[in-house]
Structures are given as C-alpha cells and as structure tokens.
TORZAMAR-546341 format. One record per atom (N, C-alpha, C): x negated, y, z negated. Coordinates in pm, whole numbers, padded with zeros to 5 digits, always signed. Layout:
<sites>
XYZ
...
</sites>
This chain:
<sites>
+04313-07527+05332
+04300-07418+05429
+04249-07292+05360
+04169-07205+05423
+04108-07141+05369
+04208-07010+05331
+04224-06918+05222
+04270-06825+05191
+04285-06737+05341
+04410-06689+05372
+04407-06588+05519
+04331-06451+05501
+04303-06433+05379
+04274-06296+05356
+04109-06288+05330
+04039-06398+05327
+03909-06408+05325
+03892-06503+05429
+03766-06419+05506
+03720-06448+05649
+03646-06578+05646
+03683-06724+05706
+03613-06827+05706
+03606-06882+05807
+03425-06976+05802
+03436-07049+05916
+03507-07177+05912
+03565-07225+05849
+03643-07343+05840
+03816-07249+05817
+03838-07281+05954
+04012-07250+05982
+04026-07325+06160
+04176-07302+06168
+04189-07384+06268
+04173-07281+06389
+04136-07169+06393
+04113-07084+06496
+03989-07155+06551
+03857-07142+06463
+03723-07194+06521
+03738-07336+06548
+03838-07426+06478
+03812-07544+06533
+03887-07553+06642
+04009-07483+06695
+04059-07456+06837
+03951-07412+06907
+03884-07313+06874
+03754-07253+06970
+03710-07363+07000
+03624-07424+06916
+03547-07540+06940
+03551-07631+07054
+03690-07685+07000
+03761-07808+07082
+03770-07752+07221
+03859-07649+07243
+03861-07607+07388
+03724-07582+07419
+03623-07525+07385
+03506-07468+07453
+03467-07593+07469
+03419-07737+07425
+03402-07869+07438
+03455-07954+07567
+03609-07911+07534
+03697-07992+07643
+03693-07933+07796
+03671-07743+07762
+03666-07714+07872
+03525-07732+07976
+03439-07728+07862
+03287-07786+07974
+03313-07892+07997
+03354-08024+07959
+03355-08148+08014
+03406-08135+08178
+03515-08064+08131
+03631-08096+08262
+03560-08015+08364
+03461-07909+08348
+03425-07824+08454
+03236-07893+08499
+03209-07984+08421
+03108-08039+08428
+03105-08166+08510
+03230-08214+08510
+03277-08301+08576
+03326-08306+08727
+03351-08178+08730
+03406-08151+08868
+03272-08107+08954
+03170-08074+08902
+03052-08013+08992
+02934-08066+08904
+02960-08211+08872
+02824-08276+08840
+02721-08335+08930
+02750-08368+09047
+02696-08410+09225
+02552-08279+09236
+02637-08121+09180
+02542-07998+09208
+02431-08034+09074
+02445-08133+08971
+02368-08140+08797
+02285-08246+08868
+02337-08300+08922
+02236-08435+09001
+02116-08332+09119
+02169-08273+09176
+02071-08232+09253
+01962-08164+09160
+02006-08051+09148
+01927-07989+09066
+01863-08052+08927
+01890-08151+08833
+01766-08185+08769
+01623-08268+08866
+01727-08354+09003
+01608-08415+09084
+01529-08286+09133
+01552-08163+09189
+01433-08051+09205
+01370-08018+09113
+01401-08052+08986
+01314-07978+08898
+01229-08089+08845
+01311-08221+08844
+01160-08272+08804
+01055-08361+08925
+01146-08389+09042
+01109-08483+09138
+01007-08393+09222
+00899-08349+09203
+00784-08222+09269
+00775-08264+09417
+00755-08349+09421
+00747-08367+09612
+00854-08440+09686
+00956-08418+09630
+01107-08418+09735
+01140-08342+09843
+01093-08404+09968
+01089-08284+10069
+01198-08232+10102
+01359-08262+10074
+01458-08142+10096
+01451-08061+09961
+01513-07919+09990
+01454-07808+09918
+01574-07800+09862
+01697-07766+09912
+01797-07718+09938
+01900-07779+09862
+01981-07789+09824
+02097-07841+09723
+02177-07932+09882
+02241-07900+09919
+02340-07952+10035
+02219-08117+10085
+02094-08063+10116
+02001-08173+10177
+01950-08261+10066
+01964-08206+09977
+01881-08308+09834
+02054-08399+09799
+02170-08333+09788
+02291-08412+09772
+02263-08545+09932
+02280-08472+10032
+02285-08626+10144
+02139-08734+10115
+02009-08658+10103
+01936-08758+10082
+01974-08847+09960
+02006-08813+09836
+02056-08894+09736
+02129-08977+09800
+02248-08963+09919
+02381-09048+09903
+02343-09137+10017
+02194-09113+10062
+02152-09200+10219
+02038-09308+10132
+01972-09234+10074
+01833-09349+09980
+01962-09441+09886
+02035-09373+09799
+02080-09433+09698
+02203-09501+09670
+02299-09455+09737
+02416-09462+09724
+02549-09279+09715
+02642-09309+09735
+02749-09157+09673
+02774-09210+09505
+02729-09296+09486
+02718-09310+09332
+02657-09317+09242
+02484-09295+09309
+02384-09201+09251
+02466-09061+09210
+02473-08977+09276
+02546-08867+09245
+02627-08820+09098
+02707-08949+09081
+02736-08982+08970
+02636-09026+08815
+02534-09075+08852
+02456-09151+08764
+02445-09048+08653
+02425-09179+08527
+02433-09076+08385
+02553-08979+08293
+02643-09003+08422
+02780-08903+08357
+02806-08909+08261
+02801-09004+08207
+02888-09013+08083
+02806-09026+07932
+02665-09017+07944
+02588-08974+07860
+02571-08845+07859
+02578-08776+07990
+02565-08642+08028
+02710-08560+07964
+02824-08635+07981
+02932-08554+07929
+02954-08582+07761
+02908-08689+07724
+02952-08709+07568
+02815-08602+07530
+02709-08572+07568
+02581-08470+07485
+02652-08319+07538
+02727-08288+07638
+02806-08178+07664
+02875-08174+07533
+03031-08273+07534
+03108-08248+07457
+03102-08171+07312
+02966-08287+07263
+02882-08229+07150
+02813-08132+07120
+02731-08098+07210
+02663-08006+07220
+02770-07897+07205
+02860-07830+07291
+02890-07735+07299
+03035-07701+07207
+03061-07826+07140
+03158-07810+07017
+03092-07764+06894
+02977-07812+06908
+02892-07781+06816
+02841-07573+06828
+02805-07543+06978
+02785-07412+06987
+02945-07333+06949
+03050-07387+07048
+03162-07255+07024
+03222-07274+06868
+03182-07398+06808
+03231-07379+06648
+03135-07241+06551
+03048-07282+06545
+02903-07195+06534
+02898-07043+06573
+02933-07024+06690
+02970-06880+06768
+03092-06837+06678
+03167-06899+06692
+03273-06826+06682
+03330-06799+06513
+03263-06925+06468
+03231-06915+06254
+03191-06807+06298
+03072-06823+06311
+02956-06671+06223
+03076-06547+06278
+03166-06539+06376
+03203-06428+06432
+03307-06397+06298
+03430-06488+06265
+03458-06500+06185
+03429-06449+06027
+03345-06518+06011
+03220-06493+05877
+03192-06362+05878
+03145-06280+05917
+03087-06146+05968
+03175-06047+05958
+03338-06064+06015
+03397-05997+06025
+03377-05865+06067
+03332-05719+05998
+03337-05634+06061
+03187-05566+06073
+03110-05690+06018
+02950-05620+06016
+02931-05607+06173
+02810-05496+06171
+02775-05412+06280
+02916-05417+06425
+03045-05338+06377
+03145-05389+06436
+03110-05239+06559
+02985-05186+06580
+03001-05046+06609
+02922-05087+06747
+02817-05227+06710
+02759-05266+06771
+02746-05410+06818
+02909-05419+06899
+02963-05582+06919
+02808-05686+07001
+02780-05540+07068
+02733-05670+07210
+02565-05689+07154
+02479-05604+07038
+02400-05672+06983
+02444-05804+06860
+02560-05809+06827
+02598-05861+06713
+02644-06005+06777
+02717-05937+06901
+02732-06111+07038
+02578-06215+07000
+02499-06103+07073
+02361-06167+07097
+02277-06258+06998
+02303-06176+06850
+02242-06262+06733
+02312-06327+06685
+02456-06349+06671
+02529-06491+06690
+02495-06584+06763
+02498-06556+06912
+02488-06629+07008
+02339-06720+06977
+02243-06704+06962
+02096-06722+06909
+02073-06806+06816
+02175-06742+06700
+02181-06812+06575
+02233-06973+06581
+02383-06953+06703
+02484-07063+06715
+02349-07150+06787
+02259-07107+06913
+02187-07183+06958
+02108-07279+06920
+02047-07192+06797
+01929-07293+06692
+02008-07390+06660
+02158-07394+06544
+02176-07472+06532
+02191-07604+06635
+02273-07551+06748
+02273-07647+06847
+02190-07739+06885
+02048-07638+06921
+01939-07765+06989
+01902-07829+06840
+01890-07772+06733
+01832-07872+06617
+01939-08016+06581
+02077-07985+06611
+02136-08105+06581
+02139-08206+06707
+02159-08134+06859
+02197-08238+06973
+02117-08235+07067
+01961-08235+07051
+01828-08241+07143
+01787-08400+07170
+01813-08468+07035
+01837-08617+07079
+01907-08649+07192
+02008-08631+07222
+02106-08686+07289
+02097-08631+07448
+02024-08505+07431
+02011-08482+07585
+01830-08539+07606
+01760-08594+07512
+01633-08645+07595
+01685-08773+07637
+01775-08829+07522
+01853-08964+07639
+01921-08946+07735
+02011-08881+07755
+02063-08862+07857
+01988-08827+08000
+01875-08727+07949
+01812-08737+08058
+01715-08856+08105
+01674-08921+08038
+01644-09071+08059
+01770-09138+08141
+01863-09162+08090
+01976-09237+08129
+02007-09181+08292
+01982-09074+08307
+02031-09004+08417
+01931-08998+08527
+01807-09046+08503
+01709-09048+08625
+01645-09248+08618
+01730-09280+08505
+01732-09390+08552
+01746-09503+08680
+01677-09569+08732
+01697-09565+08920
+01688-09532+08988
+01643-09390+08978
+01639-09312+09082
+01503-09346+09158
+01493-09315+09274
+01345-09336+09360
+01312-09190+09397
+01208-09174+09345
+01119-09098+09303
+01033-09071+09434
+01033-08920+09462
+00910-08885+09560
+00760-08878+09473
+00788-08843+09414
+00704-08841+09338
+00574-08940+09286
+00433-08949+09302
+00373-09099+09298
+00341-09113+09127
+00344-09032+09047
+00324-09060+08913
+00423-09112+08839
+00596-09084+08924
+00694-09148+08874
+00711-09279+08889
+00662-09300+09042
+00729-09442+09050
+00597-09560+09032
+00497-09470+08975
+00396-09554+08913
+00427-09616+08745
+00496-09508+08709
+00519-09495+08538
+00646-09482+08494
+00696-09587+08487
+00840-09549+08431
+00903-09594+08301
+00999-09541+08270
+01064-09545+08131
+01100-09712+08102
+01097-09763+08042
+01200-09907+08003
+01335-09911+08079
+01394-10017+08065
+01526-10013+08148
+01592-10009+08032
+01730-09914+08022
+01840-09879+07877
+01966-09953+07985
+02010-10020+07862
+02114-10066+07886
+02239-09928+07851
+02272-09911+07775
+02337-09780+07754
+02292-09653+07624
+02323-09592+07551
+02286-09445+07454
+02227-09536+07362
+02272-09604+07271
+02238-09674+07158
+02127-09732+07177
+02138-09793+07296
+01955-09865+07311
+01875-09807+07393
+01895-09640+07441
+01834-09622+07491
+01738-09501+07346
+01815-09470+07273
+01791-09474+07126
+01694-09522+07010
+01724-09641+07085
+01663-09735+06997
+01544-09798+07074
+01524-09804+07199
+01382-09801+07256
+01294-09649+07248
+01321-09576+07263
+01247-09461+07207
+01183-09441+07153
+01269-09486+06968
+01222-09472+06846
+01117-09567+06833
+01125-09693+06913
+01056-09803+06891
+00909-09780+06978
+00947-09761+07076
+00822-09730+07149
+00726-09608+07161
+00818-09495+07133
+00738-09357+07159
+00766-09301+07043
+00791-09362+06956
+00882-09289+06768
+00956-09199+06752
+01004-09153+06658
+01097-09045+06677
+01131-08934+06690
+01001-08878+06675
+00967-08724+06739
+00961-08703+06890
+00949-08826+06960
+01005-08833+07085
+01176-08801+07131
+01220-08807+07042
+01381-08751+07067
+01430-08609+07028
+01270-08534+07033
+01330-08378+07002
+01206-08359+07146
+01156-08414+07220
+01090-08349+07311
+01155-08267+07378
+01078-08125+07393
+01135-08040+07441
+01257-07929+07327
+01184-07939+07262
+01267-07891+07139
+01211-07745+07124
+01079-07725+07149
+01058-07560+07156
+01097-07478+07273
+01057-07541+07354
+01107-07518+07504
+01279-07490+07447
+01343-07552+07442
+01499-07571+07387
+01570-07465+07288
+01438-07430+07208
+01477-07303+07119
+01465-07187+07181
+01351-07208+07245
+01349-07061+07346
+01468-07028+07419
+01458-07134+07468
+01635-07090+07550
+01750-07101+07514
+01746-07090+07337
+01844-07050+07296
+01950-06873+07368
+01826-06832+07420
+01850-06703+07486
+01930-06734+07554
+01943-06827+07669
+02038-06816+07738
+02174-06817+07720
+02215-06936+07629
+02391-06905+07607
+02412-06776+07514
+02270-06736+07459
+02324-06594+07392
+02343-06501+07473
+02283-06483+07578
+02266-06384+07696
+02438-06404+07771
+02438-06549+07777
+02584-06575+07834
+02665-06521+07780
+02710-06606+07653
+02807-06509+07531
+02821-06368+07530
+02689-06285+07547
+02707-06169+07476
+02777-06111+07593
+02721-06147+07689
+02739-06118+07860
+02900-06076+07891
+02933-06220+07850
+03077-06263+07871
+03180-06203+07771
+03165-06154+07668
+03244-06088+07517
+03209-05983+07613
+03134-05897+07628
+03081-05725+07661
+03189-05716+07805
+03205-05837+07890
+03258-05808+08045
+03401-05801+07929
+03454-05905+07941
+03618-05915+07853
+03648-05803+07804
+03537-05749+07728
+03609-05602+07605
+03624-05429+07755
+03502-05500+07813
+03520-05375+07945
+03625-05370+08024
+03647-05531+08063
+03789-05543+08132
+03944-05475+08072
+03949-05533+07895
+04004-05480+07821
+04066-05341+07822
+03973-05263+07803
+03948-05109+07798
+03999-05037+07942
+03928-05113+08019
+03950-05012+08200
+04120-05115+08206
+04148-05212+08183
+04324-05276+08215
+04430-05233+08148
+04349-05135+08020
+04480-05110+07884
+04524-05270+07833
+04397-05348+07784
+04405-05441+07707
+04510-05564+07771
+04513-05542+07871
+04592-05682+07968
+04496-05802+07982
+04552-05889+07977
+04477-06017+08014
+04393-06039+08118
+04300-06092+08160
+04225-06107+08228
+04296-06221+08340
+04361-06200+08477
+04371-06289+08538
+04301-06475+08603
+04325-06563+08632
+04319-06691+08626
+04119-06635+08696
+04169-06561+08777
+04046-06553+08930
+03917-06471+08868
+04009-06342+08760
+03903-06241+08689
+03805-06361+08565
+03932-06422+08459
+03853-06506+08407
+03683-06567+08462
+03732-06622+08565
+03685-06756+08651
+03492-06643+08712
+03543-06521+08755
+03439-06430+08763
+03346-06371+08682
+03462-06355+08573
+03330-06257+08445
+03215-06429+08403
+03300-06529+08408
+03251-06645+08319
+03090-06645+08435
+03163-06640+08569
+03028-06632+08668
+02930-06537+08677
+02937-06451+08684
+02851-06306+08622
+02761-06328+08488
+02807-06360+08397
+02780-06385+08292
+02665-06460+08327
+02678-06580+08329
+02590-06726+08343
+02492-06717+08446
+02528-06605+08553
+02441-06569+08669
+02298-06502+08597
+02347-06421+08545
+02271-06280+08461
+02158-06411+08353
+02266-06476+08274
+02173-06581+08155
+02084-06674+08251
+02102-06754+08354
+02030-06786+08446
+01863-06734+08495
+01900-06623+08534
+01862-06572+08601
+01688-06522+08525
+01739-06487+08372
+01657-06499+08290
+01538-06586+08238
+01590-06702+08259
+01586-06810+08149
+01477-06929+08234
+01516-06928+08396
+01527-07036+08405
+01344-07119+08448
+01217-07040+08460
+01133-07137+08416
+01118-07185+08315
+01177-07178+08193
+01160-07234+08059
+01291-07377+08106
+01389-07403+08164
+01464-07464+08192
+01387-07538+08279
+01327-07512+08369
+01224-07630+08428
+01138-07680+08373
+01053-07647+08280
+00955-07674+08187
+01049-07782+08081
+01143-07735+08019
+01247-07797+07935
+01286-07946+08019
+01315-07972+08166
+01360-08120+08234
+01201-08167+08243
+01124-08134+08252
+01017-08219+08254
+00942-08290+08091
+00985-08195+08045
+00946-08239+07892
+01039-08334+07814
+01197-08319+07862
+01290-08407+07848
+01272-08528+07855
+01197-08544+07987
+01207-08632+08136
+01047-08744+08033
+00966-08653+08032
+00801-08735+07992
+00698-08706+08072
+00638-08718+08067
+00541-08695+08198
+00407-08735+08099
+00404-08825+08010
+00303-08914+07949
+00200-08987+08077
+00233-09004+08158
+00092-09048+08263
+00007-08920+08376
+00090-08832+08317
+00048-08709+08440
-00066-08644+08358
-00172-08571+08420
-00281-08495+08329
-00322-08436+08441
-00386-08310+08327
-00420-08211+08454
-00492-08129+08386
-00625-08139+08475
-00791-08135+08397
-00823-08202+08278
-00773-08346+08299
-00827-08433+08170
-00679-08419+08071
-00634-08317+08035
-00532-08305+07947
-00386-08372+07949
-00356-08423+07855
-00186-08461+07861
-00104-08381+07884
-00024-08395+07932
+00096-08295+07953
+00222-08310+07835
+00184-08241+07767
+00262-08230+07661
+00335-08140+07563
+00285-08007+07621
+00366-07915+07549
+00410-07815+07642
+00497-07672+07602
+00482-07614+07696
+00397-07517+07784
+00281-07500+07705
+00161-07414+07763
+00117-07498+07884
+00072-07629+07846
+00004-07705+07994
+00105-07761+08067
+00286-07738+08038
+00338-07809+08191
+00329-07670+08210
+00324-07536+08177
+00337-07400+08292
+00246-07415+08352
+00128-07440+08292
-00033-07451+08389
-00004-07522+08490
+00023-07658+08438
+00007-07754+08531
+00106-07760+08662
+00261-07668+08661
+00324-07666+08768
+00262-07510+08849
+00210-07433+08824
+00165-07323+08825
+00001-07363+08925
-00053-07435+08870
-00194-07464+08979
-00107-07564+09091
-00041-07680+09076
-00013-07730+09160
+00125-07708+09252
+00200-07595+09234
+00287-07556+09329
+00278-07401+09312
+00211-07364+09231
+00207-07226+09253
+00279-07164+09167
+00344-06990+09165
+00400-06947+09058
+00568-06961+09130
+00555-07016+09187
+00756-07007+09278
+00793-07153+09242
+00650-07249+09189
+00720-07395+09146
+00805-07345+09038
+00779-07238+08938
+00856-07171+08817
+01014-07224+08842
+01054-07155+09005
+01165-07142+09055
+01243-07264+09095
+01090-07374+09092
+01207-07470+09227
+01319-07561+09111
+01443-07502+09249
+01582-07589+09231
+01658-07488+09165
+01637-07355+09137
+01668-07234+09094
+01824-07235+09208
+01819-07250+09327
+01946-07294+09423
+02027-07316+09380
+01990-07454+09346
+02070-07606+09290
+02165-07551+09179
+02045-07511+09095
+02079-07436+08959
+02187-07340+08875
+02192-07238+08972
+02299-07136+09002
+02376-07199+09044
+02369-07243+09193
+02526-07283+09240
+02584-07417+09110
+02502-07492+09086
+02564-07555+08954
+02642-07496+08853
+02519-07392+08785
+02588-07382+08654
+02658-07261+08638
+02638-07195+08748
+02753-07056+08712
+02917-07127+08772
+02897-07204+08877
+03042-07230+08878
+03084-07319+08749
+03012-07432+08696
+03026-07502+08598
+03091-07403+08479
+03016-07311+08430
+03012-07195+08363
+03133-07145+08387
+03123-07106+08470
+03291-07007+08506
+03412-07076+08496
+03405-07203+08521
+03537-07322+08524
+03542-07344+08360
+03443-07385+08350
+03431-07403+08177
+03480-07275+08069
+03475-07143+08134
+03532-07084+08047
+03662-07049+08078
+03699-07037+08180
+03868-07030+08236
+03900-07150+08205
+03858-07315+08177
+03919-07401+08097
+03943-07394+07970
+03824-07285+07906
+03855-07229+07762
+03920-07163+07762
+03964-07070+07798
+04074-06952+07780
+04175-07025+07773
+04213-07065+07869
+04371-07160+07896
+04381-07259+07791
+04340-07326+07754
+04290-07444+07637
+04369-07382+07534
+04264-07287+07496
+04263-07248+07308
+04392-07175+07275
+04448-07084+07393
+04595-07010+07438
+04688-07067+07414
+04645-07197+07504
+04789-07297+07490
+04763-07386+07332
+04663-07360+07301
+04644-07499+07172
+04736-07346+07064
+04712-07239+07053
+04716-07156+06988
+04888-07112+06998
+04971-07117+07133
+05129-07100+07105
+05182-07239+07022
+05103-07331+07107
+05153-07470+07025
+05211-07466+06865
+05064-07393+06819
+05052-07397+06685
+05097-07278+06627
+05152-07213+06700
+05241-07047+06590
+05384-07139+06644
+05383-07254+06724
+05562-07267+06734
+05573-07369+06605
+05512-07400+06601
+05523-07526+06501
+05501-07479+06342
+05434-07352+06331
+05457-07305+06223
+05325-07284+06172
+05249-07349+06213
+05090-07334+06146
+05021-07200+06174
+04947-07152+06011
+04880-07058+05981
+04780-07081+06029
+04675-07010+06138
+04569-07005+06176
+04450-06891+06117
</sites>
C-alpha cells in the first residue's frame, strides 16, 4: 500500500472509484438499454422511416421481436464495465497524483484530467466497442439498401467475433473509429468537469451538505446534457465507422475516415443528418448518465464506510 503521506494512483480510494464508477454504469445502462438500441439504429440505419425514439422502439419490437431491444447486451455491458473502470481509475489517479497542482483552477484541471483519462480509455478499449457494435446490429433488418446488401459475417459470440475481424479485415480494423473516438474524448471531459464544477457549487451555496438522492440524479443529468450536446456529430460519425460502411462510396470514394463520412452524411441528408437520433441520444444517455452517477455516489460511500469499519487505510 502506498505510503498515506505521498499522493498515489495505486490506493484503494481510486480502485473504489473505479469499481463503483464501472458497476454503477452497468446497472444504469441496463435499465435504459431499449433507449441504446434505438438510438445507435438512428444513427446508423439512414432510411428508417420512424424518427422518433418511442416509434423506432415499437417498430423494433413489431419487425423483430421485444428482444431485439435487448440484442448485444452483454457485449455492450462487459466494453461498459471496462471501459469506464478503466476511465474513473484514470480520472480519479491523475486527481490523486496532482494533488494540489493548479488547485486555484479545479474546473480547468477537471477538464485536462478528464481528456487525459479519455486517451487512455479509447487507446486501451476501442476494440471491444467495434465488436460490440458488430455484435449489436447483428440481425437486425436494415432500412437501409447498402446494409442489407453487405453484411458482416455471422459471430457466434466476442472471441470470434475477434477473431473474424482480425482474420478478415486485420487488425487495424479493431481501432476503427479511433480518431473519431479521441476527439470525443471531450465529451466525458466536458461531463466530468461539468459534474465536479455542479457538486463543488452545490457544496458552497448548501454549506458543504450532501447532495440529495434526486439533486445527485440531476447535476449527473445537466452535466451529460451540456457534454452531449457538444459532441454529438462526431458520435454519429464514430457508430458508422464502428459499424463499416466498406460497400458505401460517395463520388467514387470509400468511406473511410472521418472527413468523407461528414461529406458523405452531409450531401445525402443534409447538415441536420449531423443530428439524426440526437432524441434517442439524450433521452438515453443523460438518464443513463445521471443513474450511473447516483449509482456511483452510493457505491463508493457505501464501499468506503465498509472499509473505515473494518479498519482499512484508504
């Protein structure tokens, strides 16, 4: 255990962070994954004629089944788990690490953490969400005529969907979407910084009282609204590049990076295709967001009396 008196990222505070920030997206990812289903089908399915989150959920559960809805979960929640154990360990080290540098100036110092924690993130777990997103539009029927002309291999589950990839499209195919991905590292920094800056305001105007179950559940929504709100044609550009779009071209060209999918959704739906499923999107991920961090608060609280009753130095 690391000395208490020198600031480290290896202690059981950040790996409590971690774990709860992990456990708590699962559980809040889980409860409003039906809204993750809609919204990746708007962003990559271009000619799905319901627009709307509520009409794109019934057409799924009338074409496909109520267990389309479901499809992919559990590739979708194990690249969560990871993914974001991987960010709140990362966030909350460097916070650690840092200790009182630029302490004058928290909510720029949020932001270049937040950024920093991001890179690492998409550089270690970008694999796992181009499978997943494979895994997750697996079956699906497609409005779309280039989709259901061209489709992926059939994956039996992560490992071989892994291992057809590498085999067929090599392995730089499992960071597609990896610049796209860095760019929006902005967003959970925007979130983070968002969400630390609301907490310390709440702080200050309450005389340092806790943030209630409902206030939690709000700043986490605010927050994610604001990072959203920012971010999110690079997040559409990011599911299509995930997704492939190896048979689509537009003026002769492949669609392959992110300069020609902006072109290419940009001539053919215009500059509001930027937007579509932007709906879906929000109502997804800010509640996701907001549950996920009122599952963190409560989490790391309770992991944290546990561990001062039992005696452990954090």
């Amino acid at each position: 255990m690391a000395n208490p008196t020198t600031p480290s990222i290896f202690s059981y505070d950040t790996l409590v962070h971690a774990v709860s920030g992990a456990t708590g997206s699962t559980i809040a990812m889980s409860v409003f994954y039906p809204l993750e289903t809609a919204r990746s089908r708007l962003q990559i399915d271009e000619n799905r004629t319901a627009k709307h989150t509520p009409y794109v959920v019934a057409e799924i559960v009338q074409d496909e089944g109520v267990a389309s809805l479901y499809r992919g979960w559990y590739p979708v929640i194990s690249s969560l788990w990871c993914s974001n154990f991987v960010y709140f360990y990362t966030f909350n080290g460097l916070k650690v690490a840092l200790g009182d540098i630029m302490k004058s100036k928290k909510a720029v110092r949020d932001l270049l953490i937040g950024i920093s924690a991001g890179v690492v993130n998409v550089l270690a777990t970008t694999p796992m969400w181009v499978v997943n997103t494979r895994l997750k539009m697996q079956g699906v029927q497609f409005k779309t005529k280039h989709f259901r002309e061209s489709k992926h291999p059939k994956y039996s589950g992560i490992m071989d969907a892994f291992e057809k990839i590498i085999d067929q499209e090599g392995v730089q195919a499992l960071w597609s979407g990896t610049i796209s991905s860095l760019m929006l590292v902005i967003n959970p920094a925007i979130h983070f910084a968002v969400y630390e800056a609301l907490k310390r305001y709440h702080s200050r105007i309450f005389d340092r009282k806790e943030p209630s179950v409902l206030q939690f559940f709000l700043i986490g929504a605010l927050a994610k609204t604001m990072a959203t709100l920012c971010t999110y044609p690079l997040q559409v550009v990011q599911s299509k590049l995930r997704y492939g779009k190896e048979k689509e071209t537009h003026k002769g060209s492949m669609i392959r990076n992110i300069g020609a999918v902006l072109t290419h959704i940009i001539a053919t739906q215009g500059k509001w295709g930027l937007y579509k499923g932007l709906e879906a999107k929000l109502l997804q991920t800010v509640l996701t967001a907001a549950l996920m961090f009122l599952c963190y608060e409560k989490i790391s609280r309770f992991i944290f009396v546990i561990l001062r009753a039992n005696g452990v130095k954090r």
